[in-house]
C-alpha positions as CSV (number, residue, x, y, z in Angstrom):
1,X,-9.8,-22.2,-27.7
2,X,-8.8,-20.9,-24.1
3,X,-11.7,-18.1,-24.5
4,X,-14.4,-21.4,-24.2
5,X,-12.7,-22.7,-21.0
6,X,-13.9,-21.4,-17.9
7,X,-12.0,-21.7,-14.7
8,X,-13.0,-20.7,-10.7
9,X,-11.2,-19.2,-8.3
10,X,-12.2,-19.7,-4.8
11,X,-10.7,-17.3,-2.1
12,X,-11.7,-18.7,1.8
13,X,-10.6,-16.7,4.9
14,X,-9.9,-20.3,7.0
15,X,-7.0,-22.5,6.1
16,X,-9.2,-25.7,7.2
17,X,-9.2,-28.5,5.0
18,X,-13.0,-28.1,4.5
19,X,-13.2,-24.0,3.7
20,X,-14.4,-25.1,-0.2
21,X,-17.0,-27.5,1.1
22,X,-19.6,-25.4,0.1
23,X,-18.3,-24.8,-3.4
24,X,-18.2,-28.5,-3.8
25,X,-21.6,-28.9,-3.1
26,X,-22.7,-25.9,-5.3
27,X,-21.2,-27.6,-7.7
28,X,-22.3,-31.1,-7.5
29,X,-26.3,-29.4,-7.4
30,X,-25.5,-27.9,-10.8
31,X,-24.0,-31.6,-12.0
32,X,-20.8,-30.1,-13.0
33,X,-18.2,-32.2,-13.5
34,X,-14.7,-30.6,-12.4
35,X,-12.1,-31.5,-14.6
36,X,-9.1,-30.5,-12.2
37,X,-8.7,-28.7,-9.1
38,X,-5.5,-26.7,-7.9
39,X,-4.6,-25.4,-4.8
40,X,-2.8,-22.3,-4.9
41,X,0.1,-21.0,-3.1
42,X,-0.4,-18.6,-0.1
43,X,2.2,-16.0,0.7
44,X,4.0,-17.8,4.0
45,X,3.0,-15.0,6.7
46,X,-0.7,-15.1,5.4
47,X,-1.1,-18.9,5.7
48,X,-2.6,-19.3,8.9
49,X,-5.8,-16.7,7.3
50,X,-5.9,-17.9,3.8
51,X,-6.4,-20.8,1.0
52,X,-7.4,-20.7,-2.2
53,X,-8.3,-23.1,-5.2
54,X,-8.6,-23.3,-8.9
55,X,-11.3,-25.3,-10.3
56,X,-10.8,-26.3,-14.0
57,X,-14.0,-26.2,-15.7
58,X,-15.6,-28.5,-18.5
59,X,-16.4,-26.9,-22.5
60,X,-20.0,-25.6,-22.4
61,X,-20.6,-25.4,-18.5
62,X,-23.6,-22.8,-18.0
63,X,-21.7,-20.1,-16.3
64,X,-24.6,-17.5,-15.4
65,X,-26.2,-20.2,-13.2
66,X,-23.0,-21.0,-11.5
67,X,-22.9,-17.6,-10.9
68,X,-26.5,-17.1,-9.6
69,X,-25.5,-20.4,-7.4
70,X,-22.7,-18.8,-6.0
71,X,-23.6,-15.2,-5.2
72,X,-26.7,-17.1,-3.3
73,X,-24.1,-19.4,-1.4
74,X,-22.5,-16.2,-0.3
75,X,-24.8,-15.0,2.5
76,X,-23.9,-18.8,4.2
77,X,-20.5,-19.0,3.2
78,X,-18.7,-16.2,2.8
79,X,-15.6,-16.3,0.8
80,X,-14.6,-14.6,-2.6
81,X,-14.4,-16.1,-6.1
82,X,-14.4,-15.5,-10.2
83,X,-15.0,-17.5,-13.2
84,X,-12.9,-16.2,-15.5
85,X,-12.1,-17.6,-18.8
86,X,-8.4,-19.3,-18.9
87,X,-7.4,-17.2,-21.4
88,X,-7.7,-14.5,-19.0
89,X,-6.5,-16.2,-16.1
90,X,-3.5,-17.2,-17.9
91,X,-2.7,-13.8,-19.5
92,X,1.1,-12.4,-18.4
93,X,0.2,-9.4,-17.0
94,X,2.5,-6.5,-16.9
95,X,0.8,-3.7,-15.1
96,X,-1.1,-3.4,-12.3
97,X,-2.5,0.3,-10.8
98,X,-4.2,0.8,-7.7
99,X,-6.9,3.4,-6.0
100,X,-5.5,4.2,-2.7
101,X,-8.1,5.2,0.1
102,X,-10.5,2.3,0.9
103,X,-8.2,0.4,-1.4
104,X,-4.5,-0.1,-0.7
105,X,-5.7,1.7,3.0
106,X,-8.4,1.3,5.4
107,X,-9.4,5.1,5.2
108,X,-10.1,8.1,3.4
109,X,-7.6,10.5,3.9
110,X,-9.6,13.3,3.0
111,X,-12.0,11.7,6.2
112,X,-9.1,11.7,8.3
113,X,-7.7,15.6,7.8
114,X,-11.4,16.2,8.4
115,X,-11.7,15.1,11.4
116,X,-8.9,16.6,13.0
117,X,-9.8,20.0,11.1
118,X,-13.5,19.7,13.3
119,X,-15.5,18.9,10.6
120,X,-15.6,15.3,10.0
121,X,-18.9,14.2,10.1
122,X,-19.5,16.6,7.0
123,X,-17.0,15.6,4.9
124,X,-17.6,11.6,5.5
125,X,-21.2,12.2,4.2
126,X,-20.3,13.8,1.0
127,X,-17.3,11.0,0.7
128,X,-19.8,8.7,1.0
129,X,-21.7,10.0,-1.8
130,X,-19.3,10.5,-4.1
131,X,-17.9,7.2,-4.0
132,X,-21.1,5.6,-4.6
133,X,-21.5,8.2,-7.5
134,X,-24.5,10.0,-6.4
135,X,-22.3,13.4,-6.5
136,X,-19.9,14.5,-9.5
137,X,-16.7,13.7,-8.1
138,X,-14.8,17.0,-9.0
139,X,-17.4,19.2,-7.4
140,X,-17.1,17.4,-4.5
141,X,-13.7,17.2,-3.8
142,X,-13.2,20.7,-4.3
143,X,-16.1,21.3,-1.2
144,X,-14.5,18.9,0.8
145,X,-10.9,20.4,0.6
146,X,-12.2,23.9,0.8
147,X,-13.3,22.9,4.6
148,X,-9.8,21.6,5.4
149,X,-8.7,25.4,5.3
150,X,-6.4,26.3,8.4
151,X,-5.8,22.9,9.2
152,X,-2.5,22.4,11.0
153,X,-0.4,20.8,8.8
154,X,1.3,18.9,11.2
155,X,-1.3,16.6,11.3
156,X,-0.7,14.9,8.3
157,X,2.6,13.3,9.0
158,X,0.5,11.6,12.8
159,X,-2.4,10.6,9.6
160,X,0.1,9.2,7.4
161,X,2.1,7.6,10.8
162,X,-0.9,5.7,11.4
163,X,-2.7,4.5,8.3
164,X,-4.4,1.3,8.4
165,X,-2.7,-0.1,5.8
166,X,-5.2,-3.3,4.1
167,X,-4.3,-6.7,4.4
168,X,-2.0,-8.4,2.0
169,X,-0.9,-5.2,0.4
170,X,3.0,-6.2,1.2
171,X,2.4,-9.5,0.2
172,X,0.9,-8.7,-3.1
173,X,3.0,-5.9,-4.4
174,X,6.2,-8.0,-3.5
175,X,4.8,-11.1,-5.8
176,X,3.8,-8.4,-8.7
177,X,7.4,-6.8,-9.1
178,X,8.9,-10.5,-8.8
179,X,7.0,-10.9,-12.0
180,X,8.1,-8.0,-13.4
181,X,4.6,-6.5,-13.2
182,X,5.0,-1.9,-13.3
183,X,3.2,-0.9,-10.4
184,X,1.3,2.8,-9.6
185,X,-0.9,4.2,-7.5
186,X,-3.8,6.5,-9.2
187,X,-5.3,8.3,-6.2
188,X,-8.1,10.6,-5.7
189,X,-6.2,11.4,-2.3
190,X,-3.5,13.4,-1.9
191,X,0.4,13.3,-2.7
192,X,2.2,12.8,0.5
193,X,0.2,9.9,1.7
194,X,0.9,8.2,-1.8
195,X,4.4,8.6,-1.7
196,X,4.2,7.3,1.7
197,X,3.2,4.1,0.3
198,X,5.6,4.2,-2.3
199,X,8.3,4.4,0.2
200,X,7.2,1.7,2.3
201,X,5.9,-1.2,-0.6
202,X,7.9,-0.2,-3.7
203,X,6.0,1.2,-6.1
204,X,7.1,2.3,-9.2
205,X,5.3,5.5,-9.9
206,X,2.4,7.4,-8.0
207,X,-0.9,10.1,-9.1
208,X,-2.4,11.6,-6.5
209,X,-3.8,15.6,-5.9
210,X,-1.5,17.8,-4.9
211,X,-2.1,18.8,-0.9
212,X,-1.3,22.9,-0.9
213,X,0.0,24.1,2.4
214,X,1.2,27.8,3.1
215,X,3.1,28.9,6.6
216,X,2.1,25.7,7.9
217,X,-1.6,25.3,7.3
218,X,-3.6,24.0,4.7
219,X,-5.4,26.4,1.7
220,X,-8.3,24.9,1.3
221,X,-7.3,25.6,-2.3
222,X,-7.7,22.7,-4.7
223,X,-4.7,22.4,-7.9
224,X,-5.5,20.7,-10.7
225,X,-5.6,18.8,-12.5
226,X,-7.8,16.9,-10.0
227,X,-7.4,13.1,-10.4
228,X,-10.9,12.0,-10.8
229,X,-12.3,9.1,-12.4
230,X,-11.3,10.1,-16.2
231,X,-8.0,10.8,-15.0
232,X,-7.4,7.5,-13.7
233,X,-8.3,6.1,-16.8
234,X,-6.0,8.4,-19.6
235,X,-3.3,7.5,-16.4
236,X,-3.7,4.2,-17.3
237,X,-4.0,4.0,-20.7
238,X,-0.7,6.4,-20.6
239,X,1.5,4.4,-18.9
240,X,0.8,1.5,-20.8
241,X,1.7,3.5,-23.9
242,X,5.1,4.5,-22.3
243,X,5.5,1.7,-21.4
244,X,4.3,-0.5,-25.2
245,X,2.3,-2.7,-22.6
246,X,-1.2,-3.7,-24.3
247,X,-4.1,-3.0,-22.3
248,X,-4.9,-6.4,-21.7
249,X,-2.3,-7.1,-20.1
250,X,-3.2,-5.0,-17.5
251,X,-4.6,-4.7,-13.6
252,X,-6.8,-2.1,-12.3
253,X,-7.5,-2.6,-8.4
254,X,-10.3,-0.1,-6.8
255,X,-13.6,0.4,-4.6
256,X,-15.3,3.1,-5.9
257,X,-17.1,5.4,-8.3
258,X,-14.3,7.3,-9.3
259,X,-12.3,3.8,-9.9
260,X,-14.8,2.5,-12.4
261,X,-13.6,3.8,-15.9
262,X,-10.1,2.6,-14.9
263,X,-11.4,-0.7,-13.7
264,X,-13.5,-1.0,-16.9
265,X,-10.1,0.1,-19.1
266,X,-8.4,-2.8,-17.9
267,X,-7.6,-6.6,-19.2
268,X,-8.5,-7.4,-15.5
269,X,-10.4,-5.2,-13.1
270,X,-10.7,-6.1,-9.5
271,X,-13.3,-4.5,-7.3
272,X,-12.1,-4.3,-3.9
273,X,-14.9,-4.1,-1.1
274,X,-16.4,-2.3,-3.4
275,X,-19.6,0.1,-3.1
276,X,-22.6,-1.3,-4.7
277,X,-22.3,0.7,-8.1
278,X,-18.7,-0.8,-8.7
279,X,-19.5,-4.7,-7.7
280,X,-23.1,-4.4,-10.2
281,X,-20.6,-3.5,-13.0
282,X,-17.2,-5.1,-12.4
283,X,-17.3,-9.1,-12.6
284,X,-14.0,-9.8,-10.7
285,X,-14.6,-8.9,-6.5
286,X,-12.6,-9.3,-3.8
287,X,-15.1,-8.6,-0.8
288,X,-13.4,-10.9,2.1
289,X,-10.0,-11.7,1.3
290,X,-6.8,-9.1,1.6
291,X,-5.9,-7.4,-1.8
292,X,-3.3,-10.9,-1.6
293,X,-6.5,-12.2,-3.5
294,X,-5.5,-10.2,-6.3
295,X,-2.9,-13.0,-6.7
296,X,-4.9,-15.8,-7.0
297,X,-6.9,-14.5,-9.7
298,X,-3.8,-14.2,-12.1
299,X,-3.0,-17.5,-13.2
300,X,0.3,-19.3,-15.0
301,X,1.0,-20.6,-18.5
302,X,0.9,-24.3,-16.5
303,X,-2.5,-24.2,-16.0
304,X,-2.8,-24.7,-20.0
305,X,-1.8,-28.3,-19.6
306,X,-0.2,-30.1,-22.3
């Protein structure tokens, strides 16, 4: 019965009393008649920059033109939201992986050794590409580390030292593993930043290409296997084996081309400030928020009712 019922999750950036005003009134034009609305907990050192709501929604309620209604309310309001069904939303989720660069970090890594190695504008460009999926991923990465060769590999521990890490990140992977929820990162980027992360957040397991340095300097040689979009994907599907967790019952979090057949795999995928191809074919966006949205799209066994 919960696969009829529809709920929305509304993500705002302000902690005002009126930040859903204009999901109110998207929803009073389309005459739907709420049936409860929830607001959900914020993590305490995120309060002053966050709020979010549940809106319980009525059997039947025509959810492709709420949808149209509130994708055209986003160029006024900006703020991030899902209809999900609350079979979904109320699913106990026990796994949750995560791309890293653009994703869990403000940067590409690849971008950053780049540009200390003199040839950044080069690389970004065919970054770009690839993560919008106009260039076969494994081809690409391959070019971009060959023109990292000689690079001083000092420089990645003052990279790693500074990486803008993304909003909410603590916040979210804290709540996860007080649920119990496996955590891993499946990164196109490269081991030592990974396990950086790991270090600092918790994380139970990490994926990421091997970064090959000799005397001191980078290769430029790539060792496989390289973890590209595929890879992702039989990464995910693995560890839920290991692990006898169902893949509906688990989280795929990611912003581009090489994220989509991991995002697609999973019970709930999240596209996070996402590139174009991602957000056309992955429902469930996060485009404003911190990945501490993540949270508010996983619901609890309360929100059931009697």
């Amino acid at each position: 019965m919960t696969d009829n019922l529809y709920a929305l999750t509304a993500i705002s950036t302000s902690s005002q009393a009126d930040a859903f005003a204009p999901i109110d009134k998207a929803l009073r034009a389309l005459s739907v008649t709420v049936l409860d609305v929830k607001a959900l907990a914020v993590p305490r050192s995120l309060a002053e920059r966050r709020s979010a709501r549940v809106y319980s929604l009525p059997a039947g309620v025509d959810v492709n033109s709420l949808t149209q209604s509130l994708r055209a309310l986003e160029v006024q309001a900006p703020m991030d939201w899902a209809i999900q069904t609350l079979a979904s939303r109320v699913r106990r989720y026990r796994l949750a992986v995560f791309d890293m660069d653009s994703t869990l970090i403000r940067c590409e890594v690849i971008d950053e050794l780049a540009r200390y190695a003199g040839v950044g504008e080069q690389v970004a460009a065919i970054t770009d590409r690839a993560m919008r999926g106009e260039l076969d991923f494994q081809a690409s990465f391959i070019e971009r580390v060959a023109l990292l060769k000689g690079l001083d590999a000092a420089v990645v521990d003052g990279i790693m030292d500074a990486m803008p890490i993304t909003e909410g990140v603590g916040e979210l992977i804290l709540t996860l593993r007080a649920r119990g929820i496996y955590t891993a990162i499946l990164s196109g980027g490269f081991m030592p930043f990974a396990q950086y992360l790991q270090r600092q957040f918790g994380f139970d397991e990490v994926h990421a290409n091997g970064l090959e340095i000799d005397r001191g300097v980078l290769t430029g040689k790539v060792q496989l296997p390289i973890v590209d979009g595929d890879y992702k994907r039989e990464t995910l599907v693995e560890i839920a084996r290991r692990r006898d967790i169902d893949l509906a019952d688990t989280i795929a979090v990611g912003d581009g081309a090489n994220d989509l057949p991991m995002l697609t795999t999973a019970g709930l995928g999240v596209a996070y400030a996402a590139k174009p191809v991602i957000q056309k074919q992955v429902d469930v966006q996060l485009n404003h928020a911190g990945l501490d949205g993540v949270l508010y799209y996983l619901g609890a066994g309360s929100e059931l009712g009697d």
